[in-house]
C-alpha positions in Angstrom: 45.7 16.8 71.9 44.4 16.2 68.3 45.5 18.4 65.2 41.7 19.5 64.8 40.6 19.5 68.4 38.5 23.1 68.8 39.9 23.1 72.1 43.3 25.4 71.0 40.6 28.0 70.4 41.1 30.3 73.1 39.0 33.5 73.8 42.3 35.3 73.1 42.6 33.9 70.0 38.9 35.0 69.1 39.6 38.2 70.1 41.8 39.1 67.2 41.2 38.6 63.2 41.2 35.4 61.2 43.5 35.5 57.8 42.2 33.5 54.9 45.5 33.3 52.5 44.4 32.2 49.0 46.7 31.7 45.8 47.1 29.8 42.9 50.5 29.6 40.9 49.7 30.6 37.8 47.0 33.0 35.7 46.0 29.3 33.8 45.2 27.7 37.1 42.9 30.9 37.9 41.2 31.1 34.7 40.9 27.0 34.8 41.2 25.8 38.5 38.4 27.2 39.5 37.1 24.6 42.0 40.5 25.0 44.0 39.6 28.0 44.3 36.4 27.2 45.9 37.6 25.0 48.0 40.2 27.9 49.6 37.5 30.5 49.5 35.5 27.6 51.7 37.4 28.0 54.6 36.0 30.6 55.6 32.8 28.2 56.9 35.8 26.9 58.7 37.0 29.7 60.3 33.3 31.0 61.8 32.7 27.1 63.2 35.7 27.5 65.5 34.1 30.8 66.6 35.1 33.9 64.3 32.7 36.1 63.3 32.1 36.5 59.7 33.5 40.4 60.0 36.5 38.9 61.4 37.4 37.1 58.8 40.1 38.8 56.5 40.4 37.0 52.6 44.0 37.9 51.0 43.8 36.8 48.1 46.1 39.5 45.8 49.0 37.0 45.3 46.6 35.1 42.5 49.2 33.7 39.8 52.0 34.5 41.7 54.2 31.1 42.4 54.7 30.3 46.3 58.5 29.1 45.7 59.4 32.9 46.8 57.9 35.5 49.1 59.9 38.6 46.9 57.6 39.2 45.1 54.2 38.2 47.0 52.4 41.4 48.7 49.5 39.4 49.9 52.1 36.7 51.8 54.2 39.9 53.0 51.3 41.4 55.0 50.3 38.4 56.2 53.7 38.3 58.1 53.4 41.2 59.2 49.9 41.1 60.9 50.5 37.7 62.5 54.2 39.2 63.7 52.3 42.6 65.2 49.8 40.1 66.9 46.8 40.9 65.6 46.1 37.6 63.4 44.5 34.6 65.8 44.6 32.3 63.3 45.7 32.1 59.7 43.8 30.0 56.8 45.2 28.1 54.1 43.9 24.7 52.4 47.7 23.6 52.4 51.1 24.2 53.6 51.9 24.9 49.9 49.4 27.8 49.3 51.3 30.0 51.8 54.7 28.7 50.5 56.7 26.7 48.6 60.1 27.4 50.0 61.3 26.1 54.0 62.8 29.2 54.8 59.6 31.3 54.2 58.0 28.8 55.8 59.6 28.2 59.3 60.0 31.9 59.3 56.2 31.9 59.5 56.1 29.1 61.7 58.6 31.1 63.9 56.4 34.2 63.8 53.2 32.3 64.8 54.8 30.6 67.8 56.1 33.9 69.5 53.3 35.9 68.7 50.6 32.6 69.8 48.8 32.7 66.0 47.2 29.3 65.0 47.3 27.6 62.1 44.2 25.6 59.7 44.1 23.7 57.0 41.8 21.2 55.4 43.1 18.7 57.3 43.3 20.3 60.7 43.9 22.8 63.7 47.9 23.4 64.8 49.2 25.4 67.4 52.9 26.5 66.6 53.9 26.6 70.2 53.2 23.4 70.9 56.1 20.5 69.9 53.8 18.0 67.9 52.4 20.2 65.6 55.3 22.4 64.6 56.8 19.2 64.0 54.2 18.0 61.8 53.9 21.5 60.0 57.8 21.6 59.1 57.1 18.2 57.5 54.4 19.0 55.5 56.5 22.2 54.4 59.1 20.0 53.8 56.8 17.7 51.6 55.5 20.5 49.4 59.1 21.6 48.7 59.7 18.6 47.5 56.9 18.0 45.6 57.7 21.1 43.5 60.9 20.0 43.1 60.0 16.4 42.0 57.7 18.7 39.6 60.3 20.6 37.8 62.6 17.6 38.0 60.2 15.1 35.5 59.4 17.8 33.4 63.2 19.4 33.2 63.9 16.1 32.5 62.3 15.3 29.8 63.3 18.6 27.9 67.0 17.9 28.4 66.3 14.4 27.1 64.9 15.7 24.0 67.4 18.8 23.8 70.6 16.1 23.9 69.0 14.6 21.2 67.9 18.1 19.1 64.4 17.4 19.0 62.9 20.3 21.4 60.9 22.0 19.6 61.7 25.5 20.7 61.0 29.2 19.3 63.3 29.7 16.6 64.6 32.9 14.8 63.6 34.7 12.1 64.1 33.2 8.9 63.8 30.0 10.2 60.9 28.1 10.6 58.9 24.5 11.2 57.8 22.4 8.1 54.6 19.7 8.2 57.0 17.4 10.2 58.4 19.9 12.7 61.6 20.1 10.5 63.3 23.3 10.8 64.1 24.4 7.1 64.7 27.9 5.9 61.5 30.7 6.3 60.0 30.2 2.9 59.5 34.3 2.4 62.8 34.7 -0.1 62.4 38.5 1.0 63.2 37.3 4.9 65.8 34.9 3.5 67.5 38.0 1.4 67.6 40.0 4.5 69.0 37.7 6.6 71.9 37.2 3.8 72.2 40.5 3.3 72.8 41.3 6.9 76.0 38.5 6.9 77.1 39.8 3.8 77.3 43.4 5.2 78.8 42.2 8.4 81.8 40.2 6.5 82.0 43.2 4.4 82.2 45.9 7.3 83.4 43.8 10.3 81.3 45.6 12.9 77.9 45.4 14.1 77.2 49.5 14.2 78.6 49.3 10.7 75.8 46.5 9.6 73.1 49.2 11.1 74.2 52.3 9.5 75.2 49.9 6.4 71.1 49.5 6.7 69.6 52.6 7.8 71.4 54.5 5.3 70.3 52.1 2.4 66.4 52.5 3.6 66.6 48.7 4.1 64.1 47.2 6.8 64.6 44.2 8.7 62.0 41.1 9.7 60.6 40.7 13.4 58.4 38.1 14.4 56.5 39.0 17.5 56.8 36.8 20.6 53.5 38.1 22.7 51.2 40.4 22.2 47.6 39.9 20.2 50.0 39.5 17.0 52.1 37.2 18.5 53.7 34.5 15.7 52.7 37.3 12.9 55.7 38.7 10.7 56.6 42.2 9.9 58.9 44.5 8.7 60.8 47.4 10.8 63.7 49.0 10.9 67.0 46.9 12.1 68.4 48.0 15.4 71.7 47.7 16.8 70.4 44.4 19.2 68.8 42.8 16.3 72.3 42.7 14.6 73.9 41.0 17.4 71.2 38.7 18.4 71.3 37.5 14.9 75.1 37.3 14.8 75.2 35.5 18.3 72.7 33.0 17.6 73.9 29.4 16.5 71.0 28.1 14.6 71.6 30.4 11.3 74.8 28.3 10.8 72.7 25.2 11.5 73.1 24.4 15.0 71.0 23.0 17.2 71.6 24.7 20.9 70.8 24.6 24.2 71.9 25.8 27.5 73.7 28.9 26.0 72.4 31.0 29.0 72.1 29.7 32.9 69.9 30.6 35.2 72.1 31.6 39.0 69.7 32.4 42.0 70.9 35.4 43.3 70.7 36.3 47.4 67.3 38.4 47.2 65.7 35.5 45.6 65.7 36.7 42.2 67.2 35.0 39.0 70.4 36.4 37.3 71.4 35.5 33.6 74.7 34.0 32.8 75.9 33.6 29.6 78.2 30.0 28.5 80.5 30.4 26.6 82.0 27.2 26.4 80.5 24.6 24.2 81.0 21.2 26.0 79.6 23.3 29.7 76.5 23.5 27.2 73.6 21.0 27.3 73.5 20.9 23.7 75.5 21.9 20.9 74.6 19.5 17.9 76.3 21.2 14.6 74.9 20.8 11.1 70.9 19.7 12.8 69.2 21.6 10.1 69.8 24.1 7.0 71.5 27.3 8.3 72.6 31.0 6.2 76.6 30.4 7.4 78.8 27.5 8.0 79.5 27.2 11.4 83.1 28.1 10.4 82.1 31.6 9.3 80.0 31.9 12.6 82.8 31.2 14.8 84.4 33.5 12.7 82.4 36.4 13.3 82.6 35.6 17.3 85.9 36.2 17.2 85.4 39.8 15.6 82.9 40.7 17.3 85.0 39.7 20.7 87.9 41.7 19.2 85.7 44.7 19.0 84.3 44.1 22.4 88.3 43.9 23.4 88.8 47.7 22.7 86.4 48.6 25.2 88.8 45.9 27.4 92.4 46.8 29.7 94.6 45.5 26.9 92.1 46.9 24.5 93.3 44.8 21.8 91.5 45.4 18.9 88.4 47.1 18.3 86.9 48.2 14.0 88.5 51.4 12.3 86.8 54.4 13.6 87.0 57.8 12.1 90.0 60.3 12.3 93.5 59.7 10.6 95.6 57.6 13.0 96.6 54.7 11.1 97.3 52.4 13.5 94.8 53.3 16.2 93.8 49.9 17.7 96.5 47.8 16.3 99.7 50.2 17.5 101.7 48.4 20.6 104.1 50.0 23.4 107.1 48.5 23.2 108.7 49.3 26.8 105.3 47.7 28.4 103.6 45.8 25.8 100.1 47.0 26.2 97.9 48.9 23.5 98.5 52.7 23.1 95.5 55.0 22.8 95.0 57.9 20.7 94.8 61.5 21.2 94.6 64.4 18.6 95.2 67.5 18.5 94.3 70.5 15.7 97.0 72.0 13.7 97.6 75.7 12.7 96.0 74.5 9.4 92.9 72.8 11.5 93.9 69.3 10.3 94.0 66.7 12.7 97.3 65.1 13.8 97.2 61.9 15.8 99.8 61.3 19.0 99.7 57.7 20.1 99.6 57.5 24.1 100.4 54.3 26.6 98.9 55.4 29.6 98.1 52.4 31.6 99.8 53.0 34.4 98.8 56.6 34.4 95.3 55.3 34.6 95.8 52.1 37.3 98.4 53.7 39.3 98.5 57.4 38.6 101.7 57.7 37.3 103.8 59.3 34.0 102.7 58.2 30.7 104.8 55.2 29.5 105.4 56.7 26.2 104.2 59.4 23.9 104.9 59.5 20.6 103.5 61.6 17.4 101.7 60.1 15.5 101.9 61.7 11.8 105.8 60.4 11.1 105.2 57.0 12.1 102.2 56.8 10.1 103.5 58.1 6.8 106.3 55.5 7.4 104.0 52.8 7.3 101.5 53.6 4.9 104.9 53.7 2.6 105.7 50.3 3.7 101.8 49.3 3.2 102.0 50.8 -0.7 105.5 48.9 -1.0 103.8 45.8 0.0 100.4 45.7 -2.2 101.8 47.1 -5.0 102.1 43.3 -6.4 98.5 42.8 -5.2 96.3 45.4 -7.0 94.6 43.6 -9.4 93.4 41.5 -7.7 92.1 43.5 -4.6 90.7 45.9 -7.2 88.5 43.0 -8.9 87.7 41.4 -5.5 86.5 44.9 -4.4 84.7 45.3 -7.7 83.1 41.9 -7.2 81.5 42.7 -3.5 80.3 46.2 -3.5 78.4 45.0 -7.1 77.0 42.0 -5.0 75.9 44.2 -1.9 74.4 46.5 -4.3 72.4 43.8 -5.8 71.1 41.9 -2.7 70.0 45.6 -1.1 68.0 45.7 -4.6 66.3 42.4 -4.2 65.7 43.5 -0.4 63.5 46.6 -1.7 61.7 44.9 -4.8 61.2 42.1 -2.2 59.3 45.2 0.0 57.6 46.6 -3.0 56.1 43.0 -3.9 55.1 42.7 -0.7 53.1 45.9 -0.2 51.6 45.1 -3.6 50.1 41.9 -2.3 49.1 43.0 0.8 47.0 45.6 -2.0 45.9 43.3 -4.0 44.4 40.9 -0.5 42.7 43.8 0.4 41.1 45.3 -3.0 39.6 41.3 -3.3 38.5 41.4 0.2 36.3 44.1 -0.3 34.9 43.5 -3.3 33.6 40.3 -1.9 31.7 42.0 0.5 28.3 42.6 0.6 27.8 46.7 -0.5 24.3 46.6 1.7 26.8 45.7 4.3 28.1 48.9 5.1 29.7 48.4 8.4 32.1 45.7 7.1 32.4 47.2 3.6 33.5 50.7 5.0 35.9 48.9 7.4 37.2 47.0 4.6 37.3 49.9 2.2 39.7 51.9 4.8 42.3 48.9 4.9 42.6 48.7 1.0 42.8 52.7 1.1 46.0 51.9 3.7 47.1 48.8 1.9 47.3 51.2 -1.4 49.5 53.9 0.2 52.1 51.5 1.8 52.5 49.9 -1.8 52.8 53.6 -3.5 55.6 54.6 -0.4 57.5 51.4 -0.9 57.4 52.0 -4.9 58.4 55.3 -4.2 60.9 54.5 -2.0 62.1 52.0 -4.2 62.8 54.2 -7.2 63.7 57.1 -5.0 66.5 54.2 -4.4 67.6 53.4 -8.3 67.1 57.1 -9.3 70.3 58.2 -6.7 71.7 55.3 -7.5 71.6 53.9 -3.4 73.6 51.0 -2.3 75.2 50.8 -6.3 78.5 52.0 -7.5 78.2 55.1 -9.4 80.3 56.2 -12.7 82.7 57.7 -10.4 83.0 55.3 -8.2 83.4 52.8 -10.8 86.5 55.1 -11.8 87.8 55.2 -8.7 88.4 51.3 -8.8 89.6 50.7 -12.1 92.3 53.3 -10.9 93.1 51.0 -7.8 94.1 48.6 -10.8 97.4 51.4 -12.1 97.6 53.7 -9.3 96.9 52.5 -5.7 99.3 54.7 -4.1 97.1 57.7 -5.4 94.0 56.3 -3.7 95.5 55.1 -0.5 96.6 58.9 0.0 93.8 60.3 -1.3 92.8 62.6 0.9 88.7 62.1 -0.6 89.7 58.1 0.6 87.8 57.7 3.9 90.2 57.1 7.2 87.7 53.7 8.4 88.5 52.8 4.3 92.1 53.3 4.8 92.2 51.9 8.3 90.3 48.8 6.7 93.2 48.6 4.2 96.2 48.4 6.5 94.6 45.9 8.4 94.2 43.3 5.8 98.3 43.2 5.9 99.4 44.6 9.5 99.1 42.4 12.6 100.3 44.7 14.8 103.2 47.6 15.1 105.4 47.5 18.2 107.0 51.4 19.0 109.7 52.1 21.5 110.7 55.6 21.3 114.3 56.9 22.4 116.2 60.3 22.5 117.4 60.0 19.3 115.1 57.6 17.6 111.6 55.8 17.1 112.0 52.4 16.3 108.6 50.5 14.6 108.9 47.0 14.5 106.0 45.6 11.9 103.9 42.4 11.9 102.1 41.3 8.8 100.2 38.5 8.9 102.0 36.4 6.7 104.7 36.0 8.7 106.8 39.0 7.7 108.4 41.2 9.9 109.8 44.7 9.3 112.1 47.0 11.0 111.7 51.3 10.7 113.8 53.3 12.6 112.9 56.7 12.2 114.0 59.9 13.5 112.7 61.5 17.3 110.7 64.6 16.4 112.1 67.8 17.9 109.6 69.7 21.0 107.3 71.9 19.8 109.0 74.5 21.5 112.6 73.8 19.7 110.7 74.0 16.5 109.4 77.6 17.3 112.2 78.5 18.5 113.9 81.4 16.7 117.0 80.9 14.6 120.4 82.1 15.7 121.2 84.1 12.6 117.8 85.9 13.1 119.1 86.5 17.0 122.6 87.9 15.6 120.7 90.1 12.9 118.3 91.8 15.8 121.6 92.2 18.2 123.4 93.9 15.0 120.4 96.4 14.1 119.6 97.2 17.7 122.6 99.5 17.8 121.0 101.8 15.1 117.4 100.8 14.8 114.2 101.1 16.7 112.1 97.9 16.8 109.8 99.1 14.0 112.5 99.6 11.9 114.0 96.3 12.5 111.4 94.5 11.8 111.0 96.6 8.3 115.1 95.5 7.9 114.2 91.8 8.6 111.3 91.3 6.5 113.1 93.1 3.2 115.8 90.5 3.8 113.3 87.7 3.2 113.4 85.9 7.2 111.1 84.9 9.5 110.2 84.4 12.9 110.6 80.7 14.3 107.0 80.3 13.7 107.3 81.0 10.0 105.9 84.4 10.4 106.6 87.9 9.6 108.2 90.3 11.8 106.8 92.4 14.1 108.1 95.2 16.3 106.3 93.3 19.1 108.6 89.9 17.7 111.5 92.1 18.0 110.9 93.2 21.5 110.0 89.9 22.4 113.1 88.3 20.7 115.4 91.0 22.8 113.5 90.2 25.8 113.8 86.7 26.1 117.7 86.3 24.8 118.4 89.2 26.9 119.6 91.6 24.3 120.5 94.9 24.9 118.5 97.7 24.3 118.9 100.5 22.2 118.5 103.1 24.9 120.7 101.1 26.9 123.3 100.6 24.1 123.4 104.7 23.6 123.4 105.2 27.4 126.7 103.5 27.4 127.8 105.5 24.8 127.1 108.4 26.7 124.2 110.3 25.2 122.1 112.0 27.6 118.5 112.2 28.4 116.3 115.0 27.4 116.2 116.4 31.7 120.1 115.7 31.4 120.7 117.8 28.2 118.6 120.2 30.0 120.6 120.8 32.7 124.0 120.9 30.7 122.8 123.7 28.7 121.0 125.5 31.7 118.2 125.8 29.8 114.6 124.2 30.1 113.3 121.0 28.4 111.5 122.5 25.5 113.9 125.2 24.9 116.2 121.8 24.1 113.5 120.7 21.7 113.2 123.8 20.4 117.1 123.3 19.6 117.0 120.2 18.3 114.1 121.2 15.5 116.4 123.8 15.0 119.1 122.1 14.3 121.5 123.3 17.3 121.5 119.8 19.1 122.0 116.1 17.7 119.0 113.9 19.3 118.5 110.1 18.7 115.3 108.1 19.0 115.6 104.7 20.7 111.8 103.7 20.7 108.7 103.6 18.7 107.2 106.3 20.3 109.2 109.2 19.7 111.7 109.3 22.9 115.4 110.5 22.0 118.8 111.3 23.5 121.0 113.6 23.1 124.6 113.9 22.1 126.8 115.9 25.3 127.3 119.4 24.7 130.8 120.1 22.8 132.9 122.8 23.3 130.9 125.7 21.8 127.2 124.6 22.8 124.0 127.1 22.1 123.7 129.6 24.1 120.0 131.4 25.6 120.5 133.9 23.5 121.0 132.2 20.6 117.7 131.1 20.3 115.7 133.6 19.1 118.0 133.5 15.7 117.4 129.9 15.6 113.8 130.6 15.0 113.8 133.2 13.1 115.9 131.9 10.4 116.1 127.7 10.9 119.0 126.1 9.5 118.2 122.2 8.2 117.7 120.1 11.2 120.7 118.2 11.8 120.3 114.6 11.7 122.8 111.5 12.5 124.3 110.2 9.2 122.0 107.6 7.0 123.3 103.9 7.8 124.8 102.4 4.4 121.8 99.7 3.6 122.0 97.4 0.2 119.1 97.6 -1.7 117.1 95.2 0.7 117.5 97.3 3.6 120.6 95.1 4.1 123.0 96.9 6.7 
């Protein structure tokens, strides 16, 4: 049966709807291409000859400038599937195979769908029924065909962009601060305010080492940064904008400011929805162009491959072995650079707040805490092994001064002056920008009102972005931003006689002094034993040094209380309430374990825990009785005893703080009932136990 016979139309087929599927690849083709588009649109004509109505004829037409190579991201192509697969689509429309897709498996699958659910298919060329052998035969070809054809499409012109690329003469978007000359010759942007920043931000980087640094290096300053916009109705224009953190790595990352011509630095990998995934390569000869020296550049490519490795080694702290990573804030010396010596991985930091709130740093290996959930590997305090090495690091540069004071000098005064140039460069343009806008006005027409007052509003705008960037600039030299100040100044020329003092200086910033060891220090290896910490050092040069140092006792031995202090609270205890000992203690100039005075609390605490006797339990033994016992010896009642002892008649002892006593056992003529009334009558001086001999400290 012929591809266009009518005869496949079948009152079942008329029955249900007929799909008109129109698309074009890209927005150009819809704006340009229109006559394809009449063409698709004109088979509708075709649809109502073989016998649908003109209602039944449904246009999808929602997946214009969508590309056919994928049905992801194709809506109209979706519900098409899913009408002809629920049976209600009798035939569906295209002018070719290609309009409804570029891609086999999207197509068979349709093909698929038609045959089991008895849809036909028509293009310009003809009728095909999908059940039938012939014509699903022909319609995988021609699916097959328009595959092909796109590829042979991408293939001639990916072709001819790698040919050009392998020779560096693509012309591709380049960025800022480079730009095209008359010949297509990439040179340096001509703007020697662009060209400053773009110096300035290397310069920082060196300087700093770390790409947050370069930001806040900027956004303290006030600096801004050049953009060029890459869409948009300004698209190609230049302006000016605070840097942000992917701005400095897009412009440390990028090749062609050290005058290399690239290409293939990113791969495109199909993923299994159909959608593109970027890869980065790293590796130069995997590139498809890496052409060095193809045009002027800001660095050498040396210096740029230099800064990849820094900026890798501060992506490594983030890493397992976290091997490096730039000085951060807080005091540990050798955080990032410190190594276990029993496993040979990095140790972390923690710290922790002492009594006096400063911060003391305790270097942790805890890999196999974290992997495996097991014990940390080692933990060592940090403070010792620190002051150990900056020793060694003072030792070391002491022959070096002068010349790290001069170099010092030498940059910060060079930084200064290139973030000076970057904000006159700002000022001078602001002023320009003023003075384009003062002489476009006054060439207007003054009858012309809707153009003058138009142009009268943009020189009132360009004037206050000149006055805030003058003001901002002498905000800047008034405080002195981004320059060394008299101090400061000081500060170095004493690095020249006295970098010891300025290394510990407690005003010396810990990134500053991190920044410091660094320059000599490779890496410090610790193993830690009962005894001892051994530190083996690595300087760079080639040098190696040994520390042993000695292990730090526990926290809790160091608190603990001395044994002369124990002895001296077991002595008094016999004859003193807590109160009093503490009194005895403190006039003999000692302190608790902690450092601190005494307490009658730290005295019952001290006879608690070293299980001291008590005094009550000391005079119990020596047989003095309690107040219910003396009661009962003398036949009398509790406060007729008291009444005794404020009288004199009875001997009691206190044993506590709060007033509690015991007595001393009747002797042979003890107070009778009657002798009471005497007693109060006439008091005799209390009787009270003989005064301990004490020095003049309270000493007993």
């Amino acid at each position: 049966m012929p591809a266009n016979s009518p005869s496949k139309v079948t009152a079942a087929h008329l029955r249900r709807q007929a799909y008109l599927y129109v698309r074009q690849s890209t927005i150009k083709q819809v704006l340009n291409n229109t006559e394809s588009a009449l063409r698709q649109y004109d088979l509708k004509s075709r649809a109502i000859a073989l016998g649908w109505s003109a209602e039944q004829v449904t246009v999808i037409d929602i997946d214009q400038g969508h590309s056919g190579a994928s049905a992801a991201d194709r809506e109209g192509f979706q519900r098409l599937v899913a009408e002809v697969g629920m049976g209600r689509a009798g035939i569906v429309l295209g002018l070719e195979c290609s309009r409804l897709a570029r891609n086999n498996a999207d197509w068979h699958r349709l093909l698929e769908i038609c045959g089991l659910s008895g849809t036909l298919i028509c293009d310009e060329d003809g009728l095909y029924d999908p059940t039938d052998f012939n014509d699903r035969m022909l319609l995988g070809m021609k699916g097959q065909l328009s595959e092909a054809e796109l590829h042979f499409l991408r293939s001639r012109l990916r072709g001819g962009i790698l040919n050009k690329a392998r020779r560096g003469e693509l012309i591709t978007p380049l960025p800022v601060g480079l730009a095209y000359d008359g010949l297509g010759k990439v040179v340096l942007d001509p703007d020697r305010a662009v060209q400053h920043a773009i110096t300035h931000l290397f310069a920082t980087f060196d300087a700093t080492g770390s790409a947050h640094a370069v930001l806040k290096t900027f956004t303290n300053a006030g600096l801004l940064f050049p953009r060029r916009h890459r869409n948009g109705p300004h698209k190609g224009e230049l302006d000016w904008a605070p840097l942000t953190h992917s701005a400095v790595l897009r412009v440390l990352h990028n090749p062609r400011y050290a005058g290399v011509f690239s290409f293939g630095r990113h791969r495109q990998i199909l993923g299994p929805n159909h959608k593109t995934h970027t890869r980065p390569v790293t590796a130069r000869h995997e590139q498809i162009a890496f052409i060095p020296a193809a045009h002027p550049g800001y660095i050498t490519l040396a210096a740029f491959d230099a800064n990849q490795a820094r900026l890798a080694e501060c992506a490594a702290a983030r890493g397992t072995d976290r091997k490096a990573g730039p000085p951060r804030e807080g005091p540990a010396l050798l955080q990032g650079i410190i190594v276990c010596g029993r496993c040979g991985r990095r140790m972390t930091v923690r710290y922790h707040l002492a009594r006096d709130g400063a911060e003391l740093p305790t270097y942790v290996c805890q890999h196999d805490k974290v992997e495996n959930a097991g014990p940390d590997c080692q933990t060592i305090p940090g403070a010792g092994i620190d002051s150990a090495i900056g020793a060694l690091l003072i030792d070391t540069l002491t022959p070096l001064t002068v010349e790290a004071a001069l170099t010092v000098t030498a940059e910060l005064e060079h930084r200064a002056h290139q973030a000076d140039q970057l904000r006159a460069a700002a000022v001078e343009r602001a002023r320009y920008h003023a003075d384009l806008a003062r002489r476009r006005y006054l060439a207007v027409d003054p009858a012309n009102r809707l153009v003058a007052d138009t142009l009268e509003a943009d020189w009132n705008n360009a004037l206050r972005a000149h006055r805030d960037a003058q003001d901002t600039y002498d905000q800047a030299t008034n405080t002195a931003t981004g320059t060394l100040t008299d101090a400061q100044q000081a500060r170095i020329r004493q690095l020249v006689t006295d970098f010891p003092a300025i290394f510990n200086d407690p005003r010396t910033p810990h990134r500053e002094r991190k920044r410091m060891a660094r320059l000599l220090l490779t890496d410090v290896t610790v193993t830690k034993t009962a005894d001892t910490i051994t530190c083996h050092v690595r300087l760079p040069g080639g040098q190696n040094h040994t520390l042993t140092l000695p292990t730090l006792k526990p926290a809790w031995l160091l608190r603990k209380t001395p044994p002369h202090v124990v002895a001296a609270v077991d002595d008094l205890l016999g004859h003193h309430t807590h109160t009093e000992i503490a009194d005895i203690l403190n006039n003999r100039g000692l302190t608790s374990g902690e450092g601190r005075p005494f307490h009658k609390l730290t005295v019952a605490r001290i006879a608690r825990n070293y299980q001291l006797p008590s005094r009550e339990q000391r005079l119990r033994e020596a047989g003095l009785l309690t107040l219910t016992e003396m009661a009962a010896a003398l036949n009398v009642s509790t406060g007729t005893v008291k009444t005794w002892r404020d009288a004199g008649l009875v001997n009691g002892h206190r044993f506590n703080d709060h007033g509690q006593m015991l007595y001393d056992p009747p002797g042979p003529n003890p107070p009778t009932r009657h002798q009471g009334h005497p007693a109060l009558t006439k008091r005799r001086p209390a009787q009270t136990p003989q005064p301990i001999a004490t020095n003049q400290r309270g000493a007993v």
